[in-house]
N, C-alpha and C positions, 0 to 999 in steps of 0.2 A: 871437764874443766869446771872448777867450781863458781860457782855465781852467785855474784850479792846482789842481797836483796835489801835494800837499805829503806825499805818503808816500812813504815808499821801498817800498815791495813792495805791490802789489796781490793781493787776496785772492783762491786761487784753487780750485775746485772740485776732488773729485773722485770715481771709483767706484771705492767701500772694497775692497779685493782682499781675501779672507777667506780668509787662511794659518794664522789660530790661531784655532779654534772656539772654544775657552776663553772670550773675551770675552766671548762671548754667553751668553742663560741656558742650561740646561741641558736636551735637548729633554724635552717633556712636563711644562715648569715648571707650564705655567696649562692645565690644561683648566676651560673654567667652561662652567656652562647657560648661554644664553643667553636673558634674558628679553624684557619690554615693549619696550625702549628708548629709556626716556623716564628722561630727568637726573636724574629725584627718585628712580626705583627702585634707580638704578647710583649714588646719590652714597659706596653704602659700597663700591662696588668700585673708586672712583678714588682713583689715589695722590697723596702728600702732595702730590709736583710737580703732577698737575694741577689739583686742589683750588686749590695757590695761582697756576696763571694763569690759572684763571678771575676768580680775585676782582683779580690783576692786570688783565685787561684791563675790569672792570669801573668801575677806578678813571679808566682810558681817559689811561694815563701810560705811559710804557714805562718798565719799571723803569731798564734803564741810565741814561737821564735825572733817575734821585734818588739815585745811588749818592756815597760820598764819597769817589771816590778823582779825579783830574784829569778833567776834565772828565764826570765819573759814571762813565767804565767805565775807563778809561786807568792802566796803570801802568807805571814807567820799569822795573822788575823784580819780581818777583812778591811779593818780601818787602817793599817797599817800601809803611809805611804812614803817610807823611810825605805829605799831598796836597803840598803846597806845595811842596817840595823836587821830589816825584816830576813834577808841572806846569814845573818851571825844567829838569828834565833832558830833559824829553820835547822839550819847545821847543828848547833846543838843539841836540837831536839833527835834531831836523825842520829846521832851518835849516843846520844844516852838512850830515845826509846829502842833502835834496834839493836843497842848492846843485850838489855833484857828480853828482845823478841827472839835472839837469836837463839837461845835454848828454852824458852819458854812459852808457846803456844797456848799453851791450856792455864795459864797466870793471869793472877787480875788482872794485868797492863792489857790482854787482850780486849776484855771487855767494856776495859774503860776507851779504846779507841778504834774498834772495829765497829761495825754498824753490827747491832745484835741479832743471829741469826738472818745477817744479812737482808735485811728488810730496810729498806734506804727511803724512808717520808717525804717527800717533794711537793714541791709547790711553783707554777709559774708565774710570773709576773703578771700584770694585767697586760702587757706591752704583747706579750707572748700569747699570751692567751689569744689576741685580738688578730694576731699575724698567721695567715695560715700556712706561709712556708717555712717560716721559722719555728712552730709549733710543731708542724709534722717532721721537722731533721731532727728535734732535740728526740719526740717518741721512734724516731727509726733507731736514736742511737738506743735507748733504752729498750729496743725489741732484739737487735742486734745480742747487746751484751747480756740476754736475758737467755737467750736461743743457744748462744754458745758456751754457755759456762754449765746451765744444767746438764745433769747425767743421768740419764734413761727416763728422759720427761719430767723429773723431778728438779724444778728451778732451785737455783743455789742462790741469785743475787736476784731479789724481788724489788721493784719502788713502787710504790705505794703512794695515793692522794694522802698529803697531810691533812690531820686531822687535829687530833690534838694533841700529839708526841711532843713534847719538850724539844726532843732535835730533829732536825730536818736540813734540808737543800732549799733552799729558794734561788732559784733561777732567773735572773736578771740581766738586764743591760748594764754594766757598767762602763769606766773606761777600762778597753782590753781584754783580753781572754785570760782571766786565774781563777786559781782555786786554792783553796787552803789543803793543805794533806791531812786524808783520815776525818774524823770522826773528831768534833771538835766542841760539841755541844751548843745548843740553842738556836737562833736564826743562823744556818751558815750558806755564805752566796758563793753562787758559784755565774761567776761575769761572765757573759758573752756580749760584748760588742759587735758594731756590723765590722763581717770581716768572718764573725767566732763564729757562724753555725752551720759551717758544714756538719756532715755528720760525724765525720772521723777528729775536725779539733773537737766537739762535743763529748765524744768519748775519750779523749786525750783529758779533757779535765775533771772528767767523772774519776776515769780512773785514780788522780792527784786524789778528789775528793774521800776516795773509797780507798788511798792507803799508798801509793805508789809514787816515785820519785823519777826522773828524768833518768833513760837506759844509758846514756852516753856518763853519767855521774859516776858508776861504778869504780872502785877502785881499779880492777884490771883493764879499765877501758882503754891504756894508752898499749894494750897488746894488740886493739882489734881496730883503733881509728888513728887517722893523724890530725892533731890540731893543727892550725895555721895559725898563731897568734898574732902573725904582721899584718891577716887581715881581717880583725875582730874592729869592730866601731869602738870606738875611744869609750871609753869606760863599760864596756860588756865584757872583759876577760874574763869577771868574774862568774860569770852566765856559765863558764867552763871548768869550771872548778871541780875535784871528785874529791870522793869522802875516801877517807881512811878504812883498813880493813877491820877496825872496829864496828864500824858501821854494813860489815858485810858478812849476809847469812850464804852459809855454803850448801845449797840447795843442788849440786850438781846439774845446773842448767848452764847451758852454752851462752856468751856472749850474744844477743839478740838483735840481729840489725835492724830486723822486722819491724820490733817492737812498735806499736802505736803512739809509745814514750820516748822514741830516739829523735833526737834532733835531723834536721837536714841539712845537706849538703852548705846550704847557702845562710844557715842562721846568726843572725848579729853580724852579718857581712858588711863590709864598708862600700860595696858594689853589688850589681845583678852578677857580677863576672866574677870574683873570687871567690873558691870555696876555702870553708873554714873548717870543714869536720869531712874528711875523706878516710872511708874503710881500709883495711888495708888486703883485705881481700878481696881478688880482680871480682867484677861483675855485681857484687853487691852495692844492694840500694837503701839506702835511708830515708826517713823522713816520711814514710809512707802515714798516711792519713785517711785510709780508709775500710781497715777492719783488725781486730783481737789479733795479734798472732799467734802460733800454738803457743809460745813459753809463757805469754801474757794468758791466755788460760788459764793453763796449766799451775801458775802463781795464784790467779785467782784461787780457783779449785782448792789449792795447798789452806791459804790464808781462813781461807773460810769454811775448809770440813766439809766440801760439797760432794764428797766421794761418801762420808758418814750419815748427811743426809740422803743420797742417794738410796744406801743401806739400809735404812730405819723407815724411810718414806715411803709415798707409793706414788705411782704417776699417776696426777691430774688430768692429764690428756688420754682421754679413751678413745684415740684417731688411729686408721688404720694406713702401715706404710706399703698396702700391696693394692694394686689396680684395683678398680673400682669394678666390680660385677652386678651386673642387675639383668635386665630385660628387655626395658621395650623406653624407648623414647622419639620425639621429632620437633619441629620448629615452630614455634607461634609466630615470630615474626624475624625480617633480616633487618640487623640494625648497622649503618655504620656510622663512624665514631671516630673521631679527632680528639683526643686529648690535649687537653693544657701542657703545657709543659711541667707545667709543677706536679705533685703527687695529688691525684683526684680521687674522692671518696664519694662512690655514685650510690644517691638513695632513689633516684627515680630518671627515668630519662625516656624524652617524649620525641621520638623520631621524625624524620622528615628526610627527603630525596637526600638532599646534599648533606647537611648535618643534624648534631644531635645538642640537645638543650640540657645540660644537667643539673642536678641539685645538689652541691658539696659542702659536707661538712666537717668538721677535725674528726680523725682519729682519736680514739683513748690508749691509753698505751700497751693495754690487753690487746688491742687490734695486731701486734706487732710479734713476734712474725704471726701473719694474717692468718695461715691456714691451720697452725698447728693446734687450734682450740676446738675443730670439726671434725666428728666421726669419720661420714661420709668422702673424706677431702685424699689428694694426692700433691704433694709436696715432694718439691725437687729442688736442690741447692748447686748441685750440680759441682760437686766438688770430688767427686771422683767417678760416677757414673753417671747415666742419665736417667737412673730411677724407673726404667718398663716404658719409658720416651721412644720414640725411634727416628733414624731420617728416612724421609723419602722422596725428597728432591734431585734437581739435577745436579747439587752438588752438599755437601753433609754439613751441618751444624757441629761443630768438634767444641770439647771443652779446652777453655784456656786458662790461664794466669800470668797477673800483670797486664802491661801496657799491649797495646797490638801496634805489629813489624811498622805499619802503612804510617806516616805523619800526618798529623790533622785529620784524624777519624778514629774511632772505635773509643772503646775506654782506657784515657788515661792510668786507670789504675782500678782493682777491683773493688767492688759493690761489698764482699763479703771474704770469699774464699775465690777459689778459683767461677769461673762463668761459663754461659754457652756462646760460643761465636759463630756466626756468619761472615768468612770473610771474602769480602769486594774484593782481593787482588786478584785477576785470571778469572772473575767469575761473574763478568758483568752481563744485565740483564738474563743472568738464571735465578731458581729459583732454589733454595734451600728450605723444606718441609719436613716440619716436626712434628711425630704424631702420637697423641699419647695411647696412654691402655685403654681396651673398650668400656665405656662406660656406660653398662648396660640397663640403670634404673631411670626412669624418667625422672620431669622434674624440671624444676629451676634453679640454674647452676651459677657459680661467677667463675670467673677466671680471670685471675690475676698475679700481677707478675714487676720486676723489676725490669728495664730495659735501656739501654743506650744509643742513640742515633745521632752522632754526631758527625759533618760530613759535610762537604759541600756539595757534592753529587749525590746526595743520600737516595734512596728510593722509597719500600714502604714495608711496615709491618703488618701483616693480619691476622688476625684472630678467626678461623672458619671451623664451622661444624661438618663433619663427612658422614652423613645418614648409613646404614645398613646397605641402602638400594645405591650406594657408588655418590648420589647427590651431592654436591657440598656448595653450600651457604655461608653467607661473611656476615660474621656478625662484627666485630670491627677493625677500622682502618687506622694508624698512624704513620703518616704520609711527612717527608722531607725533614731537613737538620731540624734536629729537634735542639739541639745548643750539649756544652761540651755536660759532662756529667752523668749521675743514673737520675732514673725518674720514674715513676710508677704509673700503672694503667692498670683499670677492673675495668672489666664488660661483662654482661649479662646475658643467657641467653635461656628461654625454656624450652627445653625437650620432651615432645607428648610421645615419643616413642623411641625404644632402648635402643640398644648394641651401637650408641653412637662415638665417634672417635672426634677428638679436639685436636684442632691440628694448627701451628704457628706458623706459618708461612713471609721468609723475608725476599721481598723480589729486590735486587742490587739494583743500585743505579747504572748511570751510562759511562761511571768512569771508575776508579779505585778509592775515592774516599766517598767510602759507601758504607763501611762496617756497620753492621748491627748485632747487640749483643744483647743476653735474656740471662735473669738471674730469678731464684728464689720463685719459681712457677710454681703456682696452687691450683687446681680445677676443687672445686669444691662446692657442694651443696648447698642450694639458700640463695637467697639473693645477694647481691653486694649492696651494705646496707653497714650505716653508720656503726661503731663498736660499740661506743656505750650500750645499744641496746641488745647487744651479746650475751649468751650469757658462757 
């Protein structure tokens, strides 16, 4: 089926090079105790941003889909607060640049609107800078779309601390979630309002930024969704509008419901309860907001000659994807550990019976994906195997995708690609243990990882070392609902003696909304220890 592609520049990923520490906060900003870990005790240490995507995703709307500018997030230039006007410039422009993009790749038009060689200059706001969960979603989204678009370790969409490029991103609060499309030259903002920083709207408006236009806009879109127009909110019809086949490249890509760029079910609705954009194929889901999908790649990839740099380049990452083999290791000490809820970047942490004290500081956006910059490391995504993983519990960790069966628990929707689950239905109070390759060199290691624990019966995750001699020690604990979403945890552990094995262990709780699930698992060599000072 042919498929247009009606942007000119496709969004492209990358990892944040950290030339000016500045950006980030200031080390030793947040040392906090770390307590229960449960949503209700941490709601006065979460910030405004996260406060309001929780109650965003609760409304189960993505906010760019209620925004008032062209099509909810769309603006023909940043001052622009004429929807109307700014929707007649955007459409022209979509119709005159991709008439000449459609046969012309390698033309000036590209260079004058693609990020050159894919190297995308950013900058945060101070508001951003200052917020540390707002901060760490915008660099998950730039690790994300860094991770998936290169080809054989060789990055295709790089961002970069702005320096002194002429163009760049500047990342700010505004009102709403937009973006300008493409490469636009000099300060271009790209608005996130409280509401905007999940990580997937994050990446829904990079992509605008880096070239791409709303999937449901397509001209052949009225073959694969149905509008409602009786129940659009009085003056959004236009939000639904599709371009002409002018404005469509025929790239032999299927109609994409996936896409990170489709609207949902419920967008510019005049109710929680009417939908206004329904697939027309049974089972299919739109709206999804939380990772690339293949054709949004695979666009990428096209737009940007990330198969040509693949060819000509060499990979940067000199990491190995096979078990780890050494020697001789064992334990200095057991630590356990409660994480925050939010995503923790532990540079020291000072033990005690009950819990543990940490020292957190931002990520750089190199940090992201975490493991992939270390020889020594074992990385798993878990998107079609488990990587030399194994189970060994009383019942198995299986990879999934999408939501899980059980209501009010597990993950609404995936982290990346598909994930690991442990699932609570029929398996309450067993345990499901996961255990990786032996890791035979000593040493001080992190482990870390994506995970979700959402639940009202939830039980507990740990993190434990299994010695040579059968022994095994916890090195940390994440105990009860951890609130809906993914979340990040690193623990630390040193091993004075080899052939040791890391093993995940989720014990269920006492009922069925208990699910726990593990995404993007690293064991890797070093301590867990802030990025910037990576090299």
């Amino acid at each position: 089926m042919a498929w247009y592609i009606r942007t000119i520049v496709s969004f492209a990923f990358i990892c944040f090079a950290v030339s000016r520490p500045e950006i980030y906060l200031d080390e030793g900003d947040s040392g906090n105790e770390v307590g229960s870990g449960s949503p209700e005790s941490e709601e006065n240490e979460m910030s405004e941003f996260e406060i309001a995507d929780r109650e965003q995703e609760k409304l189960g709307v993505n906010k760019e889909e209620t925004g008032g500018n062209c099509e909810g997030d769309l603006k023909a230039n940043s001052d622009d607060d004429d929807t109307e006007s700014s929707c007649t410039k955007i459409k022209e422009e979509s119709e005159t640049e991709n008439a000449q993009f459609r046969n012309a790749l390698g033309k000036p038009w590209r260079d004058t609107m693609l990020w050159k060689d894919g190297v995308v200059p950013v900058e945060l706001s101070r508001k951003f800078r200052a917020d540390e969960y707002a901060s760490n979603q915008i660099y998950y989204a730039f690790g994300n779309i860094s991770e998936l678009t290169a080809i054989n370790g060789v990055p295709c969409i790089t961002f970069k601390q702005h320096e002194d490029e002429d163009d760049f991103l500047f990342l700010q609060r505004k009102s709403g979630c937009w973006s300008q499309v493409a490469r636009r030259g000099g300060n271009q903002t790209v608005s996130l309002d409280f509401g905007c920083t999940r990580t997937g709207t994050i990446m829904h408006e990079l992509l605008h930024a880096l070239g791409f236009y709303h999937e449901q806009s397509r001209s052949d879109r009225d073959d694969y969704v149905t509008i409602y127009w009786n129940f659009i909110s009085s003056g959004r019809k236009g939000n639904f509008e599709k371009y002409d086949s002018k404005s469509v490249d025929a790239q032999e890509e299927p109609y994409d419901y996936t896409s990170i760029l489709h609207y949902g079910p419920y967008a510019f609705s005049i109710n929680r309860f009417n939908k206004t954009l329904v697939p027309k194929e049974n089972g299919a889901r739109i709206g999804q907001r939380s990772r690339l999908s293949e054709i949004d790649i695979n666009k990428i990839r096209k737009l940007y000659k990330c198969q040509e740099k693949a060819n000509n380049g060499k990979s940067s990452k000199n990491r190995k994807q096979v078990p780890f083999r050494s020697e001789d290791e064992d334990f200095e000490e057991t630590v356990t550990t409660r994480p925050t809820r939010r995503p923790v970047y532990t540079t020291s942490a000072r033990t005690s019976r009950r819990r543990t004290t940490t020292t957190t500081t931002e990520p750089s956006i190199t940090q992201l994906p975490m493991c992939k910059n270390y020889e020594n490391s074992v990385f798993c995504n878990f998107n079609r195997e488990k990587c030399g993983f194994e189970n060994a519990g009383e019942f198995d960790w299986v990879i999934f995708d999408g939501s899980t069966p059980t209501e009010k628990t597990g993950p609404i929707e995936n982290f990346a690609r598909s994930y690991l689950l442990a699932e609570a239905t029929g398996n309450t109070k067993r345990t499901a243990i996961l255990k990786s390759p032996t890791i035979a060199e000593k040493g001080r290691y992190c482990v870390e990882f994506m995970y979700n624990m959402w639940g009202s019966k939830m039980g507990n995750l740990k993190v434990q070392v299994e010695k040579q001699n059968g022994v095994i020690l916890d090195v940390g604990e994440i105990s009860g609902n951890q609130g809906q979403g993914w979340n990040s945890a690193q623990f630390s552990t040193n091993l004075k003696q080899g052939n040791n094995v890391i093993r995940l262990l989720a014990l269920v709780g006492n009922r069925d909304k208990a699910d726990v699930a593990i995404d993007n698992l690293c064991i890797r060599k070093g301590v867990c220890e802030k990025a910037s000072s990576r090299k």
